[in-house]
C-alpha positions as CSV (number, residue, x, y, z in Angstrom):
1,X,25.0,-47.9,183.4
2,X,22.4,-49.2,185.8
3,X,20.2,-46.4,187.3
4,X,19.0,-47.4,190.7
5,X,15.5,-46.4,191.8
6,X,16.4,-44.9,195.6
7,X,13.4,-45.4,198.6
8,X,13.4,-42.0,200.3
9,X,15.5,-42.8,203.7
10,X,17.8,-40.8,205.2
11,X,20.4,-43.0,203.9
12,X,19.4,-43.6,200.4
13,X,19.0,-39.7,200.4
14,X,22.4,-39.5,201.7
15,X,23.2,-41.5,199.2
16,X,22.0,-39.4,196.3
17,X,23.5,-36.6,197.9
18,X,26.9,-38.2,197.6
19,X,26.4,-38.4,194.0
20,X,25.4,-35.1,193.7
21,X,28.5,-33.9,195.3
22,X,30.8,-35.8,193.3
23,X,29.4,-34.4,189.8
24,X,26.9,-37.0,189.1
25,X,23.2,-37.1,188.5
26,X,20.2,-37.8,190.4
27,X,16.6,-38.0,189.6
28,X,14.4,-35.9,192.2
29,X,11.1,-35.5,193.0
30,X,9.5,-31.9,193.4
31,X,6.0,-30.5,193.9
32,X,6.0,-29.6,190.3
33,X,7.7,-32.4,188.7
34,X,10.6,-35.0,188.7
35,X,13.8,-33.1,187.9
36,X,17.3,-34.2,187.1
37,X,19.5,-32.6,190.2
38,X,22.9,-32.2,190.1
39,X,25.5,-30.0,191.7
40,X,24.6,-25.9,190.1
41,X,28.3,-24.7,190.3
42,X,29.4,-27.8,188.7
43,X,29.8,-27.1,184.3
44,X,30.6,-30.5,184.1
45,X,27.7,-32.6,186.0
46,X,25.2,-29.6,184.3
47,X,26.6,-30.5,180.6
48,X,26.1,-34.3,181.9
49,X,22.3,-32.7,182.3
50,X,22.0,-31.4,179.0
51,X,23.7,-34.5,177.3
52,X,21.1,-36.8,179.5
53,X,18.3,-34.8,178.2
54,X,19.5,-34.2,175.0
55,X,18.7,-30.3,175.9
56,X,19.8,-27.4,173.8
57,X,22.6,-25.4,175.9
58,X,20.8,-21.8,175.3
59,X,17.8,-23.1,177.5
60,X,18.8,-22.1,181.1
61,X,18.5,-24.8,183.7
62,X,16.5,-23.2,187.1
63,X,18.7,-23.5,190.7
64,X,16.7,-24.9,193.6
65,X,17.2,-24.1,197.0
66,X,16.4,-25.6,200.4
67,X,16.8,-22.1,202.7
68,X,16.4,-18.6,202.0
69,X,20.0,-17.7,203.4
70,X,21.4,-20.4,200.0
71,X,19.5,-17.6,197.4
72,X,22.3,-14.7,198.5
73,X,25.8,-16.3,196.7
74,X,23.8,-16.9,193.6
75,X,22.3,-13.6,192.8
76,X,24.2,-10.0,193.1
77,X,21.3,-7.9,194.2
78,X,17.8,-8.8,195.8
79,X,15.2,-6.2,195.3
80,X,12.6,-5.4,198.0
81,X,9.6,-7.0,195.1
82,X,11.7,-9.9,194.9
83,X,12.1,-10.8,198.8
84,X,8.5,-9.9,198.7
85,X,7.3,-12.6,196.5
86,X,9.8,-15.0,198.3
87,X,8.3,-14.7,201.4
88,X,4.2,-15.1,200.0
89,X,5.5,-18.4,197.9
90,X,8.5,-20.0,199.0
91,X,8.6,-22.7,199.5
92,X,6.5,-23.2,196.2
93,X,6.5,-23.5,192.6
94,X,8.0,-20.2,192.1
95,X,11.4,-19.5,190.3
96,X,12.8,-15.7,190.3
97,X,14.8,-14.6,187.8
98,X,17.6,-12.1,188.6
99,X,21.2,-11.2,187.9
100,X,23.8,-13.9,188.6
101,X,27.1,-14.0,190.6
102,X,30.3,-15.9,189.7
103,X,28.8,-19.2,191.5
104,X,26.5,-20.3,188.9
105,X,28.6,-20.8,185.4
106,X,27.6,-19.7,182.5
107,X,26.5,-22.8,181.2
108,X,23.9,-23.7,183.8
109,X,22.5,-20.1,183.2
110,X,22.0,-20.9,179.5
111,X,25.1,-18.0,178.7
112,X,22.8,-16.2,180.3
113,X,23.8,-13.0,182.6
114,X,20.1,-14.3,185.0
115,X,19.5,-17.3,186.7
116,X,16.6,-18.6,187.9
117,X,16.2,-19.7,191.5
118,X,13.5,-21.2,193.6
119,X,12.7,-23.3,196.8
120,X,10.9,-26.4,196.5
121,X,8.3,-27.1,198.9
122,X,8.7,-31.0,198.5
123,X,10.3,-32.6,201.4
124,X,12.4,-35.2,200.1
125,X,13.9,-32.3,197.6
126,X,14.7,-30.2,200.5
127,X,15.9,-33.4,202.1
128,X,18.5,-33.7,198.9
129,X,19.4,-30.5,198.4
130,X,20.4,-30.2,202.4
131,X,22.2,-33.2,202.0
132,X,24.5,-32.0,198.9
133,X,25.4,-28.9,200.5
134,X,25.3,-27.4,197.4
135,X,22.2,-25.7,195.5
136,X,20.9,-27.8,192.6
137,X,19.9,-27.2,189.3
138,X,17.0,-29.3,188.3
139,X,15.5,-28.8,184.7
140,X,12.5,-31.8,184.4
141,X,13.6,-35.1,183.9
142,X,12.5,-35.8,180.6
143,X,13.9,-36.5,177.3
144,X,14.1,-33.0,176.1
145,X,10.3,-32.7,173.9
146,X,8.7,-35.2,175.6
147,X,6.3,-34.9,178.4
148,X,7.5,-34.3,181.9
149,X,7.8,-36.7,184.3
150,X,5.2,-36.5,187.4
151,X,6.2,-40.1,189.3
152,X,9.6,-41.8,189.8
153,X,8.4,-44.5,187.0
154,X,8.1,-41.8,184.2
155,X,11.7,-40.8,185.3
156,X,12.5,-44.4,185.0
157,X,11.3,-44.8,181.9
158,X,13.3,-41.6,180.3
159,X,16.2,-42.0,182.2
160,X,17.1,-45.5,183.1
161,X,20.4,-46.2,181.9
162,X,21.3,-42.9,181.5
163,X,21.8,-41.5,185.1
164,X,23.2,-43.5,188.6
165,X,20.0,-43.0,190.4
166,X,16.4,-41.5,190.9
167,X,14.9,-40.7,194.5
168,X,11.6,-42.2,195.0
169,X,9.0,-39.3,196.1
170,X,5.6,-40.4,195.1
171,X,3.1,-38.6,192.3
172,X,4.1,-34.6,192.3
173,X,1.3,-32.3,193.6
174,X,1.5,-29.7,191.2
175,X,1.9,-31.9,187.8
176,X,3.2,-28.8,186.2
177,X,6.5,-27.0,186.0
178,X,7.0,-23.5,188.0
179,X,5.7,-20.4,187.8
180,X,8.9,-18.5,186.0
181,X,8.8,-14.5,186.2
182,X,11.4,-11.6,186.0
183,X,11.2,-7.9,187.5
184,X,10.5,-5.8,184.8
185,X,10.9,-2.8,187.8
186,X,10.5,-2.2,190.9
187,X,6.6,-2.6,190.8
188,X,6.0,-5.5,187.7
189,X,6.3,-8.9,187.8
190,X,6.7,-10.3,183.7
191,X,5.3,-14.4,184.0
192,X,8.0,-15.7,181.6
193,X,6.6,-19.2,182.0
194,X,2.8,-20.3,183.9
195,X,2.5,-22.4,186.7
196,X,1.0,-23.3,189.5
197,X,1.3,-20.2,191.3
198,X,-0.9,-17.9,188.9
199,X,-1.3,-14.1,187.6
200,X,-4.1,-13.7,190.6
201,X,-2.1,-14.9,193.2
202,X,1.2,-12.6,192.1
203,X,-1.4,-9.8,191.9
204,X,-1.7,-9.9,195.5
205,X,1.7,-9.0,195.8
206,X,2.8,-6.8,193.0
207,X,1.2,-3.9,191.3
208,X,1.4,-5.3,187.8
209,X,1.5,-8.9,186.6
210,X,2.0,-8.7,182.8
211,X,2.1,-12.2,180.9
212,X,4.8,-12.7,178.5
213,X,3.7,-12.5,174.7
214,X,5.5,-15.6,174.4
215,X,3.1,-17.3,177.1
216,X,0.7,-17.9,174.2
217,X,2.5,-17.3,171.0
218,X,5.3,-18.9,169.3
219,X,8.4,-17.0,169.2
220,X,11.2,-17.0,166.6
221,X,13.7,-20.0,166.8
222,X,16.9,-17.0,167.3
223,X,15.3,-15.7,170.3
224,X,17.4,-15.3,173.7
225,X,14.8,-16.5,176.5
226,X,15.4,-16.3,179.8
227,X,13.3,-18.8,180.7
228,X,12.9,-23.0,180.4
229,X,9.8,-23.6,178.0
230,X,9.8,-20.5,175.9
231,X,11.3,-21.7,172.9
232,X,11.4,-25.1,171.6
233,X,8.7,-27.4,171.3
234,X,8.2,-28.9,174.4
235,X,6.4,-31.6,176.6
236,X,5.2,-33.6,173.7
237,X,3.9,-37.5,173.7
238,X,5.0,-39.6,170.7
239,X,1.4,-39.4,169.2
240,X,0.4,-36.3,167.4
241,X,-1.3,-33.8,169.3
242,X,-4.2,-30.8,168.5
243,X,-5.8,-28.4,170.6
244,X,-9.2,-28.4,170.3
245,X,-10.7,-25.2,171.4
246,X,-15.0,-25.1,172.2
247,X,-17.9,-25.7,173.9
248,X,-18.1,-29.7,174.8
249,X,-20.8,-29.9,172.3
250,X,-19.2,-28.4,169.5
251,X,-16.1,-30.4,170.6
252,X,-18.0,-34.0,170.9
253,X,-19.6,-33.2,167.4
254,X,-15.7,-32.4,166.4
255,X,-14.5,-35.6,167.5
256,X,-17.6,-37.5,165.4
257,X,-15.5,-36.4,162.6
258,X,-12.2,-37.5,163.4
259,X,-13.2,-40.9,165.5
260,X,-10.5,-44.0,163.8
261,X,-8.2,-45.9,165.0
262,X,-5.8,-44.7,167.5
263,X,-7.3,-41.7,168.1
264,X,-8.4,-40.6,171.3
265,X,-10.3,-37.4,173.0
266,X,-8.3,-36.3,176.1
267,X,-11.4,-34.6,177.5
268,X,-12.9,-33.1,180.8
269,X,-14.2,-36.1,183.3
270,X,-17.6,-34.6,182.4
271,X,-17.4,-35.4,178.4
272,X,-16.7,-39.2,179.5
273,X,-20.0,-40.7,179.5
274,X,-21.2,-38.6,176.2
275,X,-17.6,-39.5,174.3
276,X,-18.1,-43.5,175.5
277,X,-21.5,-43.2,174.6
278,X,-20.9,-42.0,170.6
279,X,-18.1,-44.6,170.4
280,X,-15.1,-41.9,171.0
281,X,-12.0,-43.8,172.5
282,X,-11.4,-40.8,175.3
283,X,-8.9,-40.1,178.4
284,X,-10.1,-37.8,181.2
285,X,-7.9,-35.5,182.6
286,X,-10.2,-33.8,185.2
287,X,-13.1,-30.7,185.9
288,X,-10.9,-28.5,187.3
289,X,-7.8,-26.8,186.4
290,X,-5.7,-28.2,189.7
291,X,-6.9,-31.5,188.6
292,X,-5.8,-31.0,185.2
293,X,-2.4,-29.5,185.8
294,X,-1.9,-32.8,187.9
295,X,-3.1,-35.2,185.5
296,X,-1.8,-33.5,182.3
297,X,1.4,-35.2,181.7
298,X,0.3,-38.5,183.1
299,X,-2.4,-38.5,180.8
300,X,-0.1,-37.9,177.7
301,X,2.1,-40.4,178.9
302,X,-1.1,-43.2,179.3
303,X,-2.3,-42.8,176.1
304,X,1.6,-43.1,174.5
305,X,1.3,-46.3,176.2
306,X,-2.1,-47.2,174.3
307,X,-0.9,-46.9,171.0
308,X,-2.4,-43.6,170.6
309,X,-1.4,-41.5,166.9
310,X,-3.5,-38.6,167.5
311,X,-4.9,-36.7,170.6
312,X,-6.9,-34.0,170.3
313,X,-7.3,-32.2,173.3
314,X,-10.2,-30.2,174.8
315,X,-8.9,-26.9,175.9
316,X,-8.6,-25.7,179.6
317,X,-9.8,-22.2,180.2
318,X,-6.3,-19.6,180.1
319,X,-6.9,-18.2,183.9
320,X,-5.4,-19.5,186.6
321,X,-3.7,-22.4,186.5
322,X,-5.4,-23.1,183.2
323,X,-3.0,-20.6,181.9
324,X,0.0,-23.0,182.3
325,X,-2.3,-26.2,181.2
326,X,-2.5,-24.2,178.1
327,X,0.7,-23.0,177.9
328,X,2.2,-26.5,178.0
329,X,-0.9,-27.6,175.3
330,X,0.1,-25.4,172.7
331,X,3.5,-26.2,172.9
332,X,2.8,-30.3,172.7
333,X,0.8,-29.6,170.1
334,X,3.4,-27.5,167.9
335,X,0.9,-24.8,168.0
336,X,-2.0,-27.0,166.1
337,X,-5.1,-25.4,167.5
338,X,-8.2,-25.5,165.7
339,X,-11.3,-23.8,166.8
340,X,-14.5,-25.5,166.9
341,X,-18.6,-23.8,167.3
């Protein structure tokens, strides 16, 4: 198979939408990430999905959206919270998890009774999803383990062969998957997965945003998760990977220890001059946490492409949307964090 990289035209994007509606596969861009679209109500272009990937079937695929009126066949009840939350972040990098009607199979849902549903705020996925007539689940287009893609040329480069065609739509804002939450009641929003929209902003809309135990902790390998990116490792470069928790000078006098060949610091841009300047082979991946969550998987993916066999990583703060730089972190790094003073 030859996987054609698709400019984003009206008629390459009616193009894509064609294959979308005949069971095939398409690379897409989002805000969050690049995702691999295909038709949500179709079981055999999702286990096409799962089989590109190489994606274990328990881990649900999320159903994206391009109007408000698409949510209402997918899911048998909206609660008031719910329509609430839609209408402060959607279009965004939200997904909603709620009961499931008879249009999404059980094996896009994960054999799930929930599915996850959300409205991208990207135009050229809206663009698609209009097109296809048909919502489309889109779980990142990665290799399943490996980190997600953020530009058409990472898709490219998991992908080509394996699907007919990605859609060209430019570096994703976000850099990081959604923000993935259930209703625990009428009141409580559960974050099942961090994101770009974080426990502050949900705050401002629900009277209790708890975060999942399994945000930051490993759960057992027999666990049902309702969620993408609970479970397995995830998101992880070929090179070995530790989280390296501390101040930058305890981490700087960490990395003295541990400078050799083909290892590298991915560090804040502020530890670049001090890391060059004690010989430490380093990879900035920004002050802030926005600039992080963008540069995050890029980053991983640049240093692959160096040769790099271990990165250890200094650790983002676990607030705002340093909560889902961390989350994806731990879980490239197996859950190797070592703490440094």
């Amino acid at each position: 198979m030859i996987t054609r990289l698709l400019q984003n035209t009206d008629e390459d994007i009616a193009y894509a939408a064609d294959l979308i509606r005949s069971g095939e596969i398409v690379g897409m861009p989002t805000e969050t990430v690049y995702g691999l679209g295909c038709d949500a109500g179709n079981a055999e272009a999702v286990r096409k999905v799962f089989a590109a990937k190489g994606r274990p079937s328990d881990n649900p695929l999320i159903v994206h959206i391009a109007d408000r009126a698409d949510w209402k066949p997918l899911v048998r009840d909206i609660p008031p919270l719910a329509l609430q939350l839609a209408d402060r972040f959607w279009p965004g990098p939200l997904t909603i998890i709620l009961p499931r009607t008879d249009r999404i199979p059980s094996v896009t849902a994960g054999g799930l009774d929930t599915v996850g549903v959300r409205f991208p705020a990207h135009p050229v996925a809206q663009a698609l999803i209009r097109a296809a007539g048909v919502p489309v689940a889109a779980p990142s287009g990665n290799r399943s383990g490996s980190p997600s893609p953020t530009t058409a040329a990472h898709m490219m480069e998991d992908m080509n062969g394996r699907i007919p065609a990605v859609l060209e739509g430019g570096s994703c804002f976000c850099g990081v998957e959604s923000t993935v939450i259930q209703l625990d009641d009428a009141e409580t929003v559960r974050i099942l997965r961090p994101g770009f929209v974080t426990p502050e902003q949900l705050q401002t809309v629900a009277a209790r945003v708890i975060v999942d135990d399994a945000v930051l902790a490993q759960i057992s390998p027999d666990a049902v998760v309702r969620s993408p990116g609970m479970k397995y490792k995830h998101y992880a470069p070929k090179a070995a990977v530790t989280l390296v928790q501390g101040e930058q000078a305890a981490f700087l006098a960490f990395m003295r220890q541990h400078t050799a060949d083909g290892v590298y610091a991915l560090c804040f841009d502020a530890d670049v001059p001090l890391c060059e300047a004690e010989g430490i082979a380093c990879c900035p991946y920004g002050d802030t946490d926005e600039a992080r969550a963008a540069a995050f998987f890029r980053s991983l993916r640049e240093l692959d492409a160096c040769g790099a066999k271990h990165i250890f990583v200094r650790a983002p703060r676990t607030d705002g949307v340093g909560l889902a730089v961390y989350n994806r972190l731990i879980r490239a790094a197996g859950y190797d964090i070592v703490t440094c003073r």
